[in-house]
Every structure is written in structure tokens, then in C-alpha cells.
C-alpha positions as CSV (number, residue, x, y, z in Angstrom):
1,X,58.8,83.8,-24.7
2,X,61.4,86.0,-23.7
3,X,59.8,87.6,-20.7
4,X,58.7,84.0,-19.8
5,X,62.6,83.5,-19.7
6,X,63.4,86.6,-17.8
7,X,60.8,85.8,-15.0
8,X,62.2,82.4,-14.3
9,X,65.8,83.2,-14.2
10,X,64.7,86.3,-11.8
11,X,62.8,83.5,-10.0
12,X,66.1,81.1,-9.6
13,X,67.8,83.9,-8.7
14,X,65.6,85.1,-5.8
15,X,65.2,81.6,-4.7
16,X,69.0,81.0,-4.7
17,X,69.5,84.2,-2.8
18,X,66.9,83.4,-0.5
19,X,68.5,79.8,0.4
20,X,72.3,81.6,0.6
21,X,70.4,84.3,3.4
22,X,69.0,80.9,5.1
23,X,72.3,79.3,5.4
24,X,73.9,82.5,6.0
25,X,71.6,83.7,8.9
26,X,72.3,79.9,10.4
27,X,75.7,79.8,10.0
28,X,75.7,83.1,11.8
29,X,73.7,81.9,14.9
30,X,76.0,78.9,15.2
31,X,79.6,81.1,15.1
32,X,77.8,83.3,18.0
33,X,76.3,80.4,19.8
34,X,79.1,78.7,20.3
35,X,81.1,81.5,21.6
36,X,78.4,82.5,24.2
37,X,75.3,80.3,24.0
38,X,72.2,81.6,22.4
39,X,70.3,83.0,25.0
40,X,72.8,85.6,25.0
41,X,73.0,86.2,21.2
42,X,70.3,88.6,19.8
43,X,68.9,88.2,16.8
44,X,70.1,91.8,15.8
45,X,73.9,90.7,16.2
46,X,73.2,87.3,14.0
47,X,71.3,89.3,11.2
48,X,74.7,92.1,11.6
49,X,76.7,89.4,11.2
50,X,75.1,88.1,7.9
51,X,74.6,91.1,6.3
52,X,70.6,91.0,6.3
53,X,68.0,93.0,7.8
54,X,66.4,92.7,11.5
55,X,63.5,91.3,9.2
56,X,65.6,87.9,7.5
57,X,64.9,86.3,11.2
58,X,61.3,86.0,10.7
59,X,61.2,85.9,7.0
60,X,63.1,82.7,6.9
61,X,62.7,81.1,9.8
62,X,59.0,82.0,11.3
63,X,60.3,83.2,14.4
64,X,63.5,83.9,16.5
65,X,62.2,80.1,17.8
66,X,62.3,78.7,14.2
67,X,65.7,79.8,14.1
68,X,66.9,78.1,17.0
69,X,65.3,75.2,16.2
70,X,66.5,75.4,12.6
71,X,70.0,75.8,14.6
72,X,69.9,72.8,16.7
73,X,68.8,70.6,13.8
74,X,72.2,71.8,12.3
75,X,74.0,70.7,14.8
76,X,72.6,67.2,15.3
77,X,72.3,66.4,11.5
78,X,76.2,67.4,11.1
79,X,77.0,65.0,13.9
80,X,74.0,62.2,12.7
81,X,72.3,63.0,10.1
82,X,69.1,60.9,8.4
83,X,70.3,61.0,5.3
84,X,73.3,59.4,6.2
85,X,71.6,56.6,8.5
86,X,69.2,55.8,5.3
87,X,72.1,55.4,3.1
88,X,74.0,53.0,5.6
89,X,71.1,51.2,6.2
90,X,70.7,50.6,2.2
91,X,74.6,50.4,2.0
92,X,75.6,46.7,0.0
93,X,78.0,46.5,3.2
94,X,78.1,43.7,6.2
95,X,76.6,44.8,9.5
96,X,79.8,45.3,10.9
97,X,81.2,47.7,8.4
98,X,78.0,49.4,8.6
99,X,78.8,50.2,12.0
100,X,82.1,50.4,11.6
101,X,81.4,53.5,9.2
102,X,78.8,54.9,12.2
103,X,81.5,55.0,14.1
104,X,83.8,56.7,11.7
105,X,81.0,59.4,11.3
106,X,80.8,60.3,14.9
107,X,84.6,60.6,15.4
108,X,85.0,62.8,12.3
109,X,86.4,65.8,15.2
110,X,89.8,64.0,14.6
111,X,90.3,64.8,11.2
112,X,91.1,68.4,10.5
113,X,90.1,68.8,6.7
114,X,86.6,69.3,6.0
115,X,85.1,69.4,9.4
116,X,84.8,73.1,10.5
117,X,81.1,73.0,10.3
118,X,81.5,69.5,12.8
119,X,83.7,70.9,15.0
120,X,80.9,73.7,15.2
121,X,78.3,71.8,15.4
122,X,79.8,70.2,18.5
123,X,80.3,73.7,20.0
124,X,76.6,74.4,19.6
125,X,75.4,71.4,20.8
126,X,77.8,71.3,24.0
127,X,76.7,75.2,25.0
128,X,73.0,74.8,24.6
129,X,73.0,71.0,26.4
130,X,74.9,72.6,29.5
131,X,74.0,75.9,29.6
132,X,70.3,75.9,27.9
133,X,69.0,72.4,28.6
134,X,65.7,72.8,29.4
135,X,65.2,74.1,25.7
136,X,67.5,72.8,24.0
137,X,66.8,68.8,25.2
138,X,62.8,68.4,24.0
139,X,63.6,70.2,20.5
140,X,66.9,68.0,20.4
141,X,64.5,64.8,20.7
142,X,61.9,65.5,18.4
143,X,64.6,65.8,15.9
144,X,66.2,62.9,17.0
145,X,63.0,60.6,16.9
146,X,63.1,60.7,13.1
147,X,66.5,58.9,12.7
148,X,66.1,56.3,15.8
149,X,64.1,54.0,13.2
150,X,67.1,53.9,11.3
151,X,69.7,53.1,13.8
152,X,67.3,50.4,15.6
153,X,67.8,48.9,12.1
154,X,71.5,49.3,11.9
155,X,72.0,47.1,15.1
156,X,69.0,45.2,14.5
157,X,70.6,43.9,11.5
158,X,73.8,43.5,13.5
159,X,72.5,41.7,16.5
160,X,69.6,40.1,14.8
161,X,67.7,41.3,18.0
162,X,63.6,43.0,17.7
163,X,63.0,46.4,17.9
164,X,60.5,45.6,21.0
165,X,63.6,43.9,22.7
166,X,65.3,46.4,25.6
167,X,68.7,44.6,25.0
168,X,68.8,45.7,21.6
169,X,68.1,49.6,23.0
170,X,70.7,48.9,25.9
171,X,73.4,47.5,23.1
172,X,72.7,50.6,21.3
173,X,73.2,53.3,24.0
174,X,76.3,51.1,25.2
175,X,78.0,50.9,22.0
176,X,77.5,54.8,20.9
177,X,78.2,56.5,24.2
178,X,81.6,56.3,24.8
179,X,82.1,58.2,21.5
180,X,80.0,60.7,22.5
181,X,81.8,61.2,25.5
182,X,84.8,61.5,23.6
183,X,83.4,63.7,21.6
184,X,82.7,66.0,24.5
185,X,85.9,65.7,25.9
186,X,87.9,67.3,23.5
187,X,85.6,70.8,24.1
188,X,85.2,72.3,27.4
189,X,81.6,72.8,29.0
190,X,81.4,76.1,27.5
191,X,82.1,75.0,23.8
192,X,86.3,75.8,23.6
193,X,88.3,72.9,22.2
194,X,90.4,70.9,24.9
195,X,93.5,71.1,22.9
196,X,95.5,69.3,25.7
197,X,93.2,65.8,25.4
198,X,93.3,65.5,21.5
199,X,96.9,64.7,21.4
200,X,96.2,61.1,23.6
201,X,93.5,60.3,21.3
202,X,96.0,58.4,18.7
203,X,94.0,55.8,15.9
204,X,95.5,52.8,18.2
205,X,93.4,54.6,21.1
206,X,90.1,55.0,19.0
207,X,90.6,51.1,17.3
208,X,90.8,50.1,21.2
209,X,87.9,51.9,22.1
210,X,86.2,50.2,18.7
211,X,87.1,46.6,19.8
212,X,85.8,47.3,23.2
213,X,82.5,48.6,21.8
214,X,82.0,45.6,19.1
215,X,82.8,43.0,22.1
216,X,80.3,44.7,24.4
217,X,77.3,44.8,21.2
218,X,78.9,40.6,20.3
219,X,77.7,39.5,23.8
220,X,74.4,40.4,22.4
221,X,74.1,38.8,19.1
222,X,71.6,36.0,18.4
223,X,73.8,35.0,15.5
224,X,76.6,33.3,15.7
């Protein structure tokens, strides 16, 4: 019984140190990605930086391509992640405070506890869509295509419009872009924070922009 007991907890153990080298090898790419774009990152300098062998790379992610896919599904799910679109969608909230709570999700770069691994993300995301887009864009939608049920569902239920219906796809992409935008404009093209725009983006600014976005998605409401 004993030995049983030793082999399990030397079993946790490796399996706990294998996740901490995953998230460490990750969290590595991202920090070097978003200073100078992956291309330009070898997978030497990541595995340096982590404190693992040349080896880890393949190990845990399959392939220096694994990882990079592994890295850009970081950085989408800490900007929109699936599990937070199921439990919205599940959420006992109106339609509107749904959304309202999208919103709030999106513009998280404003707040300046908890959101290093956002403000990250958003480095990655904006160095690999400019710089690497012809790579980054296809992986980027294949891991997007999982959570687009989800947000049809959100404005669905908030328009009462059909998922075959293009005015509930054009709502959509009318009432979420102009946060991503303003996501993007508080980082330069090459991933450093535009420190000069964030002070004009005040909570009077942002509820403006809110108003603005819920008129625009109103127009196309069945319901009344």
C-alpha cells in the first residue's frame, strides 16, 4: 500500500511540474513575442528564459508550431475566452447586462490590477496581426470558430434575430469593433503601450461609446 502511495504522489508531482513547464515555456514566448514578434524569438531563448531544456519545446507542445499556436490561443482566450462566453450565455442575467458584462471583458486594459497577462495578451496579438499576419490570421480563426456559437447566441438572444440572418452578423461586428479598436489604440503597431491615449479614455468616454454601441444593436431588435 505504501508504494502504491509513493507512486501516485510521484505521479502528481510530475504531472504538476509538467503543467508549471507548459505554462512556463508559454508565458515565456508571450514576454519575448511581444517585445519583438515571434519570428524573431528562437525557441532556445524561450526555453533560456524558462529554465528548461532545448527539448521542453517539443515535449510539451509537439513542435516549435504547437507552441505558437498554443501561444496565440493564449492570447485570444485572455481577451475572449469560451469559457467565459458559455457562462454568460447561461448567466440568470437580461440580454443587455449580458452584454453589458461582454463589454466589460473586452475593456478590462483599463484596469490596472489583475490584468498583466491581458495587457500581454494584447501585445501578442497586435505584433503577430501586423507583423506575422499571414500565420497568425488562419490559426487566429480556427480558434475563434469555437466561440462564435456562443456569441451568435448572446446577440441572438438580445435582438431576437436567427443565426441565418446577416443583420444579426452585421449587429455583431458593429457593436464589438469599436472596442477592439480601442483596444488597439492604446498599444502601438509594434506591441508598446500608447501611454499618451489612455489618459482620454475616462468611464464617461467608454459609457458613451456603450450607449452608442447599444443604439446601433436597438435599431435591430425584433422586440420591442
Amino acid at each position: 500500500m505504501g508504494d502504491f502511495v509513493q507512486a501516485e504522489s510521484r505521479g502528481k508531482k510530475k504531472r504538476r511540474d509538467g503543467k508549471l513547464t507548459n505554462e512556463s515555456l508559454l508565458l515565456c514566448a508571450a514576454r519575448l513575442t511581444a517585445r519583438k514578434g515571434f519570428a524573431a524569438v528562437t525557441s532556445k531563448e524561450i526555453c533560456r528564459m524558462a529554465g528548461t531544456n532545448l527539448a521542453a519545446v517539443n515535449y510539451h507542445f509537439g513542435s516549435r508550431e504547437g507552441l505558437y499556436e498554443a501561444l496565440i490561443a493564449y492570447a485570444h482566450n485572455q481577451m475572449v475566452s469560451e469559457n467565459m462566453l458559455k457562462e454568460l450565455v447561461r448567466a440568470e442575467l437580461s440580454p443587455r447586462e449580458k452584454l453589458e458584462r461582454f463589454l466589460d471583458n473586452i475593456l478590462r486594459f483599463s484596469q490596472e490590477e489583475g490584468s498583466d497577462h491581458y495587457h500581454l495578451a494584447l501585445q501578442v496579438w497586435l505584433r503577430e496581426c501586423f507583423n506575422n499576419s499571414q500565420v497568425v490570421l488562419p490559426v487566429m480563426q480556427r480558434i475563434a470558430s469555437v466561440k462564435v456559437p456562443w456569441l451568435v447566441q448572446l446577440f441572438g438572444d438580445y435582438t431576437g434575430r436567427q443565426p441565418d440572418e446577416p443583420l444579426l452578423y452585421s449587429g455583431m461586428l458593429s457593436f464589438v469593433a469599436p472596442f477592439v479598436l480601442l483596444n488597439m489604440g492604446t498599444y502601438m503597431v509594434d506591441g508598446t503601450p500608447q501611454n499618451a491615449l489612455k489618459q482620454y479614455i475616462t468611464p464617461e468616454f467608454v459609457g458613451q461609446m456603450k450607449e452608442f454601441a447599444f443604439a446601433g444593436l436597438d435599431s435591430l431588435c425584433l422586440r420591442q
